[in-house]
C-alpha positions as CSV (number, residue, x, y, z in Angstrom):
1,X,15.2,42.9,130.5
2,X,12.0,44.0,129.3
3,X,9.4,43.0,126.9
4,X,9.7,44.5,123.8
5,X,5.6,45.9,122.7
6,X,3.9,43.2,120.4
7,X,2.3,44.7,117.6
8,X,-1.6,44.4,118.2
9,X,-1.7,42.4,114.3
10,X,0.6,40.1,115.8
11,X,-0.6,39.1,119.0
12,X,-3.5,36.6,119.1
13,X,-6.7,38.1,119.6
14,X,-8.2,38.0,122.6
15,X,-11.4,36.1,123.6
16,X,-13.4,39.6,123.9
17,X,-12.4,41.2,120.7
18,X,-14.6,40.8,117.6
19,X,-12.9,41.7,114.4
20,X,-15.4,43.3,112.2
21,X,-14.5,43.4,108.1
22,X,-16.2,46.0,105.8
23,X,-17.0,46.0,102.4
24,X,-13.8,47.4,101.3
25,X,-11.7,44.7,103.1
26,X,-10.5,47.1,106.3
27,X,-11.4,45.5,109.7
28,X,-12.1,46.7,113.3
29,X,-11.4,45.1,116.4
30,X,-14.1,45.6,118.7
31,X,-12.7,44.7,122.0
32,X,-14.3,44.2,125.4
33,X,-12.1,45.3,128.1
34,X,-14.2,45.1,131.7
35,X,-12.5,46.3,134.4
36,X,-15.0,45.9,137.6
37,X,-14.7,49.1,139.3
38,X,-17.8,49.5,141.2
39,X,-19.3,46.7,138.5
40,X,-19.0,49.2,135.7
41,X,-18.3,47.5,132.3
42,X,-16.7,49.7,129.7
43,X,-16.4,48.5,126.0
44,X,-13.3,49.7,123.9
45,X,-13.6,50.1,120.3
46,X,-10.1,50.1,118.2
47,X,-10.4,50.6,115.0
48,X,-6.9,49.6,112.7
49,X,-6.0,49.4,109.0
50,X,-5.4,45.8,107.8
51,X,-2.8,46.0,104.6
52,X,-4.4,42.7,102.2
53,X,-1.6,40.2,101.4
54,X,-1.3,39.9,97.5
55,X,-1.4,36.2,96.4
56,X,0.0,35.8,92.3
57,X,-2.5,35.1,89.8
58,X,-3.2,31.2,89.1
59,X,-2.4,30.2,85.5
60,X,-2.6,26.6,85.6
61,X,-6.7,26.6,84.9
62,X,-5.8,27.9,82.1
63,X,-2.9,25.8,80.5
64,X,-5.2,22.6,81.1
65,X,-8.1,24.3,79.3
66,X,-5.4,25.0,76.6
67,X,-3.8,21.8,76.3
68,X,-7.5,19.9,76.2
69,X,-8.5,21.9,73.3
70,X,-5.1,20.7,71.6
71,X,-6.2,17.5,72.1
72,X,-9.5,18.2,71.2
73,X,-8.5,19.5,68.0
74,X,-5.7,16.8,66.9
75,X,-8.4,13.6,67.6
76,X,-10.7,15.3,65.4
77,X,-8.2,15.8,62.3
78,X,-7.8,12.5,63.0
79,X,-11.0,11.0,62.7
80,X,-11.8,13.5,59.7
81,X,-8.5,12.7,58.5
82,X,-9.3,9.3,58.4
83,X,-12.4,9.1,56.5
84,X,-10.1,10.5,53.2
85,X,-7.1,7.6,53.0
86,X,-7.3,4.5,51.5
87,X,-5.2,1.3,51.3
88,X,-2.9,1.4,47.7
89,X,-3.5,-1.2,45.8
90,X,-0.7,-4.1,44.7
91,X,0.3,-3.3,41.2
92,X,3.7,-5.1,40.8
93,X,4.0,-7.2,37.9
94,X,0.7,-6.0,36.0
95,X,1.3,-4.7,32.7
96,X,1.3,-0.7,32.9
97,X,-1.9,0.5,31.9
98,X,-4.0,-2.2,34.0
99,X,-1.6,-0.5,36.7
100,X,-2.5,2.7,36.3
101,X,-6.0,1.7,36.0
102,X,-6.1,0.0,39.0
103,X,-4.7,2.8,40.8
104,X,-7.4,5.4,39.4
105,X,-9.8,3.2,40.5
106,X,-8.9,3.4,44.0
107,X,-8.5,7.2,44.1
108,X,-5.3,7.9,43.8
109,X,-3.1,8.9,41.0
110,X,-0.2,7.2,39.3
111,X,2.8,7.9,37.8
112,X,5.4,6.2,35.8
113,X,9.0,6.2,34.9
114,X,11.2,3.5,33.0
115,X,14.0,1.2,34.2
116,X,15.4,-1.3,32.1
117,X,15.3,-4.6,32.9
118,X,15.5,-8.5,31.8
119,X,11.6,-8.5,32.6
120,X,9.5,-7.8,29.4
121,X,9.0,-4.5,28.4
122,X,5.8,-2.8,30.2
123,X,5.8,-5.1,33.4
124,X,5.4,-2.8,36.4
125,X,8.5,-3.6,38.9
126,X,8.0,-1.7,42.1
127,X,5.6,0.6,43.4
128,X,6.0,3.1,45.8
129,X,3.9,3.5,48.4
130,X,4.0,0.1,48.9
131,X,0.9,-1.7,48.6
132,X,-1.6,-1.8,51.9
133,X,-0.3,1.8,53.0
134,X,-2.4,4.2,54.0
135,X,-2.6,7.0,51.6
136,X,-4.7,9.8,51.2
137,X,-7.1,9.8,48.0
138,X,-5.8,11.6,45.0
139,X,-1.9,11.3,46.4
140,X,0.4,9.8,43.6
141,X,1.8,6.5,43.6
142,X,4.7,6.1,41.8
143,X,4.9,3.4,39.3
144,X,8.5,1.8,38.0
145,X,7.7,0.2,34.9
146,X,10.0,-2.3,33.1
147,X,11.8,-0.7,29.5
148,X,12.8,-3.7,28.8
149,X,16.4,-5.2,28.5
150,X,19.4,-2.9,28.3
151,X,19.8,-1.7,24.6
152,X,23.1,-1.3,22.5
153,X,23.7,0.7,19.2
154,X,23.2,-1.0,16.3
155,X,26.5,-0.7,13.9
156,X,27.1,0.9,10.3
157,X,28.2,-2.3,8.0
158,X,26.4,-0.7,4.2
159,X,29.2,-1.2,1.9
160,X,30.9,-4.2,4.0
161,X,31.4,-7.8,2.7
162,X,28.6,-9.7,4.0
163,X,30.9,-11.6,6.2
164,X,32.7,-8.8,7.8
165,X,29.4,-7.7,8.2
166,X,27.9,-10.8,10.1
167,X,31.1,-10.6,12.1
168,X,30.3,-6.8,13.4
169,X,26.5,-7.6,13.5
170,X,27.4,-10.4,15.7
171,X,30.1,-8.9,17.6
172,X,27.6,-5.8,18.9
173,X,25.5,-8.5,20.8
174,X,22.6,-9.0,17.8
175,X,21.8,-11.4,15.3
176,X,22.2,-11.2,11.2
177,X,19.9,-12.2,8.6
178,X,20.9,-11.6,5.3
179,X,18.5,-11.9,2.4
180,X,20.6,-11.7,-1.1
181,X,19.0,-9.6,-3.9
182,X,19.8,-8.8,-7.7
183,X,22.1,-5.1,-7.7
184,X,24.4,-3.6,-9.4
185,X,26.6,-3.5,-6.4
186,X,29.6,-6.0,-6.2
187,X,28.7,-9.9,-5.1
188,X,28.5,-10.0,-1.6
189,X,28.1,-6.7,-0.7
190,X,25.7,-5.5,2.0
191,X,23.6,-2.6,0.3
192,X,20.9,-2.0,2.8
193,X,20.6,-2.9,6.6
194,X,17.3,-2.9,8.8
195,X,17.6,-0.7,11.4
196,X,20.0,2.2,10.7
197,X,23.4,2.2,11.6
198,X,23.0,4.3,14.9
199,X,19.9,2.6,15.9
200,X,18.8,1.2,19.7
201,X,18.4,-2.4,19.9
202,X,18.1,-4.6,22.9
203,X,20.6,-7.8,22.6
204,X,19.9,-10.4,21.3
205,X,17.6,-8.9,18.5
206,X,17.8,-9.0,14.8
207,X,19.4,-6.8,12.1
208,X,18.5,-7.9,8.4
209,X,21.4,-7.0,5.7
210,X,20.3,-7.2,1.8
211,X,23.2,-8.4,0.7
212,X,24.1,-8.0,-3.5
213,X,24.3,-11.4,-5.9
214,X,25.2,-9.4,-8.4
215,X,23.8,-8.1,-11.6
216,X,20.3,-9.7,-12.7
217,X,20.6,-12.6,-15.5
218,X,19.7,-12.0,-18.9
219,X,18.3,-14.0,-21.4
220,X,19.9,-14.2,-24.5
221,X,17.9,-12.2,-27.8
222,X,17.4,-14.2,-30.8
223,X,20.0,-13.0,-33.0
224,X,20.0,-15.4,-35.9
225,X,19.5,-14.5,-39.7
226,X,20.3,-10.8,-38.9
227,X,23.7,-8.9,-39.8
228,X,26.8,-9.4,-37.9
229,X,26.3,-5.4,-37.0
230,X,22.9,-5.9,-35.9
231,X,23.6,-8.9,-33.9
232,X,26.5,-7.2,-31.4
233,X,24.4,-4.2,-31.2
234,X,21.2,-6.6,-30.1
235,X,23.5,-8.0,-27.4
236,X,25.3,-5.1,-26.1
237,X,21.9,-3.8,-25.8
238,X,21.0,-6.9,-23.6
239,X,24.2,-6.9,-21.3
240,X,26.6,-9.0,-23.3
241,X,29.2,-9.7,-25.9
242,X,29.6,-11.0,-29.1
243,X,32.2,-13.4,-29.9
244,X,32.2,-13.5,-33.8
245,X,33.3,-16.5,-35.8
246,X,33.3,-16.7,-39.2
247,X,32.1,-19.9,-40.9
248,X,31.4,-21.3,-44.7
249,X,27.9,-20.9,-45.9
250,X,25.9,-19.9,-48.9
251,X,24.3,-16.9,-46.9
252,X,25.2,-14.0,-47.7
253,X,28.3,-12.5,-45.9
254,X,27.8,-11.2,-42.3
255,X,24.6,-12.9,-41.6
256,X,24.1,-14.5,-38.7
257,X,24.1,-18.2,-39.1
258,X,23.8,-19.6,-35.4
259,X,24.5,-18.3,-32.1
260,X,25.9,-20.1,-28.9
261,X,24.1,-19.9,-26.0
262,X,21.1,-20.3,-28.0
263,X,18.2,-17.8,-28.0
264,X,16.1,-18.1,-24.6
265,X,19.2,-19.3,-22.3
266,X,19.6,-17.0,-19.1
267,X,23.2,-15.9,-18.7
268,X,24.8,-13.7,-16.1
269,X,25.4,-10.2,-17.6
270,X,28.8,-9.3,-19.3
271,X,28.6,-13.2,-20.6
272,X,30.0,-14.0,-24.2
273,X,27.9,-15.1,-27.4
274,X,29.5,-17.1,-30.5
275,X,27.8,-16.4,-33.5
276,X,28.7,-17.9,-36.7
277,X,28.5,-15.4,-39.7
278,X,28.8,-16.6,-42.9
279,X,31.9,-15.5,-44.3
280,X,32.3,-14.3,-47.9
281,X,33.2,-16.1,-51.2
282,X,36.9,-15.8,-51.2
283,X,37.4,-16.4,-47.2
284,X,39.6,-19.8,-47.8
285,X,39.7,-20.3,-44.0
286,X,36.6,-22.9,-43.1
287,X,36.2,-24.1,-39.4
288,X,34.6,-27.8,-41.4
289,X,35.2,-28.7,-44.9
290,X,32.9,-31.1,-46.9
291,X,34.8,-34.0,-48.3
292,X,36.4,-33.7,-51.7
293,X,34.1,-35.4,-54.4
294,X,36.0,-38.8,-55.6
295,X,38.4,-38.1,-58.2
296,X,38.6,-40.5,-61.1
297,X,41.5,-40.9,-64.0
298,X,41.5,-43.2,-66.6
299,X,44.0,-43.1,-69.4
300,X,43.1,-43.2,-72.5
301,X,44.9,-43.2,-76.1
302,X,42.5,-41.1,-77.7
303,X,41.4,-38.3,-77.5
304,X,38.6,-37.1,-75.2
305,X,36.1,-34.3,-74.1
306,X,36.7,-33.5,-70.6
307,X,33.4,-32.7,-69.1
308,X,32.2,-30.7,-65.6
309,X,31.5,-33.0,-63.1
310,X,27.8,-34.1,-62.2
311,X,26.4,-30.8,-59.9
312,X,25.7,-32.7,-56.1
313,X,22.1,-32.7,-55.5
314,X,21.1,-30.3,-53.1
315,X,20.1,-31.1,-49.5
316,X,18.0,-29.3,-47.1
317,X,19.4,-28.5,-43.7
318,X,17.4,-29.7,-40.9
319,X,16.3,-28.2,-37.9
320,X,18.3,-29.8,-35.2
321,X,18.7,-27.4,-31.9
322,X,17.4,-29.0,-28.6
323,X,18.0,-32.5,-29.7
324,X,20.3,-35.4,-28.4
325,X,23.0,-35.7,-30.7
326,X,22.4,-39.2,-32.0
327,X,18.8,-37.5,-32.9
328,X,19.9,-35.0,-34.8
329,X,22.8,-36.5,-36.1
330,X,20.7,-39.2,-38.3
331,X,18.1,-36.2,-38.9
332,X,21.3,-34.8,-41.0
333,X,22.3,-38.7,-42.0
334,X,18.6,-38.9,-43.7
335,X,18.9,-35.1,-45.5
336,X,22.3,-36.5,-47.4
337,X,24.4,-34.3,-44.5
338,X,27.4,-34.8,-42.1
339,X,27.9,-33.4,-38.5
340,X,31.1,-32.1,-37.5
341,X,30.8,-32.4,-33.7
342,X,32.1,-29.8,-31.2
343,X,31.5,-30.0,-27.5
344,X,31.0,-26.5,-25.7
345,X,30.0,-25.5,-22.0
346,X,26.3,-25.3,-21.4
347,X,23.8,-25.4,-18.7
348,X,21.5,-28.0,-21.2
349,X,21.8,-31.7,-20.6
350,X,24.7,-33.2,-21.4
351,X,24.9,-34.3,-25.3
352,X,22.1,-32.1,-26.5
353,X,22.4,-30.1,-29.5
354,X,22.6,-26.2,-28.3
355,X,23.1,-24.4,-31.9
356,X,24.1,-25.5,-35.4
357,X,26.2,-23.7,-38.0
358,X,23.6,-23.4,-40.7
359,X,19.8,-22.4,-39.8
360,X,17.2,-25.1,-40.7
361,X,16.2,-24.6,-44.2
362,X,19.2,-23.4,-46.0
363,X,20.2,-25.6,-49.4
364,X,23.5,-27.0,-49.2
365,X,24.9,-29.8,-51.7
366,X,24.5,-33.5,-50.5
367,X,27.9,-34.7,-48.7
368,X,28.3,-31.0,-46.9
369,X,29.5,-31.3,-43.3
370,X,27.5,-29.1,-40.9
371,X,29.0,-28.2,-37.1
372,X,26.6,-28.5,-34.4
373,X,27.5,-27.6,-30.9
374,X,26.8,-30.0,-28.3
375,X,26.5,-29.4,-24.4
376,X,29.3,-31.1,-22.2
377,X,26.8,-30.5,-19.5
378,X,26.7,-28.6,-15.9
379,X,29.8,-30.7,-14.4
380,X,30.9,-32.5,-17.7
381,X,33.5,-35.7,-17.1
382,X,37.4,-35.3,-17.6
383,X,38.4,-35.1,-21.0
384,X,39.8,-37.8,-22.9
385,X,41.6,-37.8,-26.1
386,X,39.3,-39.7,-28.7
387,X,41.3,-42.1,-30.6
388,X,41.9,-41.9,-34.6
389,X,39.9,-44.8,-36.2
390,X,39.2,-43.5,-39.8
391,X,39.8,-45.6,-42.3
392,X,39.6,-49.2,-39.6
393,X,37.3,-51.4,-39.9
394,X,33.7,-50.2,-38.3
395,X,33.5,-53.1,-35.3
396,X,37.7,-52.2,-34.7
397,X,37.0,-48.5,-34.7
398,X,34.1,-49.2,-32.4
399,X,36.0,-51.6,-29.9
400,X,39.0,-48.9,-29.7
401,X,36.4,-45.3,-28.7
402,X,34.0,-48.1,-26.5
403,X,37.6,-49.0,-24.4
404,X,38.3,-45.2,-24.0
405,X,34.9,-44.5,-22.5
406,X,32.9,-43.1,-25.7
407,X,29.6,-43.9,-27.2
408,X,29.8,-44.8,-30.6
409,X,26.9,-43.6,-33.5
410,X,27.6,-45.2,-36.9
411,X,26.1,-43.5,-39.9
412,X,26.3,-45.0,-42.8
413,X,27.4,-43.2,-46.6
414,X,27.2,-44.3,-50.3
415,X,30.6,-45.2,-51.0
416,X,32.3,-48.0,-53.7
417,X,35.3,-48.1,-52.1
418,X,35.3,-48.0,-48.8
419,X,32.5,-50.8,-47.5
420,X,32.4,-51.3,-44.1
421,X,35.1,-49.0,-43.5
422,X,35.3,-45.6,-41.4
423,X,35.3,-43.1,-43.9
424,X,35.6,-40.2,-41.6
425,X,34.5,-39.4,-37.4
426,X,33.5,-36.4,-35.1
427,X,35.2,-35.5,-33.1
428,X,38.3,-36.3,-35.2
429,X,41.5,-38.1,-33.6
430,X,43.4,-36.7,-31.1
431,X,40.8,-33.8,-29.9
432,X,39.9,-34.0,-26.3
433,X,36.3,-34.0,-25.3
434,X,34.5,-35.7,-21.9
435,X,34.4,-38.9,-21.3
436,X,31.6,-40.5,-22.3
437,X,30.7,-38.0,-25.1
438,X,29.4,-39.2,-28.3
439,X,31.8,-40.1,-31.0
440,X,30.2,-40.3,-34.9
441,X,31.5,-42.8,-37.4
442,X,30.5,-42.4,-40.7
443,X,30.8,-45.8,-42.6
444,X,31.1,-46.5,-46.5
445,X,27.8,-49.0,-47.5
């Protein structure tokens, strides 16, 4: 079996040959064959074509020059970077603007937004970022700032009761205070609340009702020694009525001869004032009658001249009004006048003297009875019936009223007939007046 030839690239090169490479990469084999034939030494030359193996370019230089510049680039952002962020600041629980403050002054800026809460109303209750972090200057921190505690709508109670209105007040998780003012509205109505129905409050605060007491009270005009006319217009102009009562008196008819309440008293509006107007000549219907002057008869067997009875002196009525009844009672004693006493409602002191029938001043005749009205007082006694003692014996009569609880005044009167006896009293038997009022005897001396 034969050899197949080796390709001369293949086979190793031989000691003698010299492979020669130009400048364009081809190579020559010089080779040295000597064959000694007669010592003669002949040198080959062989000149061949070498094809250049083709190796793939290397990339990897390059990816490692890439990937340091990366590098490069990232640390220095970094360190740049770095020189720009600043911790954030702890804010929680300041009040909001020394928050915000605080946060402008280290470079960054803030904002806020509300959350309610039982904390008071302002107090800063988280921050984000959170304080110590990292941030760059003039990034936002975000501020959650207390509103307060949760709010509920205040209620519409104007024109309520103020106790249904208390009750709605209440029940709507506030308070009431109610402050009660003069109107025109009904008692006890609410006319005004503060805030508005519709209004945001947070529990637990207050809402203040002005609640109505009612009209403003009057004081009572002066009405006396004007016309009956006159007077009612005076006090419907002022708010009230006129309770007209017609009494004896020398005035002329349909003047005003006292009033009850007296002028000056403060009354609530709509309230009733007696006034005692003189009534004329032929009224026959007297509230108080004078007693009769004594009648004497003789019989006689001649005959004789009947002659008018002596004219009474006159008497000058005295000015009574704002004193105690025993006062003013002996002030008429001493003018030659009697008191008929009548007990009324008033908000004077008990047993003062709060109008009389006939103004200080006017002439009467000596013996005339004059009514006086006397206060019962704010929360007078029961009444009592006052016993009938006219015509006992004065210590008797004063026993018997003492026993049922009255005072006792005795004022004595000229009188022949009836010495030491009760000629007449006021109040009279039987009429029912508080216990402990003032009963007047008037005693014949």
């Amino acid at each position: 079996m034969s050899t197949p030839p080796q390709d001369p690239l293949d086979r190793e090169p031989d000691l003698d040959e010299t492979v020669v490479r130009d400048e364009w990469g081809e190579e020559t084999v010089v080779r040295r064959d000597e064959t000694v034939v007669g010592r003669v030494q002949e040198t080959v030359v062989e000149e061949r074509e070498v094809v250049p193996v083709r190796r793939p370019p290397l990339i990897w230089p390059y990816l490692l020059a890439f990937l340091l510049l990366v590098l490069g680039g990232l640390g220095a952002y970094y360190y740049f970077s770095q020189e720009d962020e600043s911790p954030v600041p702890a804010v929680v629980g300041q009040p909001e603007e020394d928050a915000e403050a605080t946060v402008r002054e280290a470079g960054f800026e803030p904002r806020s937004e509300q959350q309610e809460s039982p904390r008071p109303r302002g107090v800063v209750l988280d921050q984000s970022p959170d304080a110590g972090t990292e941030l760059e200057e003039g990034k936002t921190v975000l501020l959650t700032v207390s509103s307060g505690p949760p709010r509920e709508t205040v209620p519409d109670v104007v024109g309520e009761q103020a106790d249904a209105a208390v009750d709605a007040i209440e029940a709507a998780s506030f308070k009431a205070a109610v402050t009660e003012v003069f109107s025109d509205e009904d008692d006890e109505t609410v006319i005004r609340q503060e805030p508005a129905a519709g209004g945001n409050l947070k529990e637990g605060s207050t809402v203040a009702l002005v609640v109505s007491k009612g009209q403003r009270p009057v004081d009572v005009p002066d009405v006396v020694g004007t016309t009956s006319s006159e007077a009612t217009a005076t006090l419907r102009d002022a708010g009230l009525e006129a309770n007209v009562v017609s009494v004896p008196s020398a005035e002329s008819a349909g003047t005003v001869l006292a009033q009850n309440p007296a002028a000056g008293t403060t009354v609530e509006v709509g309230s009733r004032v007696r006034l005692n107007i003189a009534q004329a000549p032929d009224e026959t219907t007297p509230t108080t009658t004078s007693a009769p002057p004594p009648v004497s008869t003789q019989t006689t067997t001649q005959a004789t001249t009947t002659e008018p009875p002596p004219t009474p002196a006159p008497a000058t009525v005295p000015d009574v009004v704002g004193q105690e009844l025993a006062v003013g009672a002996r002030g008429f004693g001493d003018a030659g006048l009697k008191v008929a006493v009548r007990y009324v409602p008033s908000r004077e002191p008990q047993g003062r003297i709060v109008a009389q029938a006939q103004p200080a001043g006017m002439e009467l005749r000596r013996g005339d009875t004059v009514q006086v009205n006397v206060s019962t007082g704010a929360d007078p006694a029961a009444a009592t019936a006052v016993p009938s003692v006219t015509g006992e014996d004065v210590d008797e009569a004063r026993a018997q009223l003492e026993d049922a609880g009255f005072e006792v005044l005795a004022v004595e009167l000229a009188s022949a007939s009836a010495v030491g006896e009760v000629i007449s009293q006021s109040p009279g038997g039987g009429a029912s007046v508080a216990s402990g009022s003032l009963v007047i005897l008037y005693v014949g001396s």
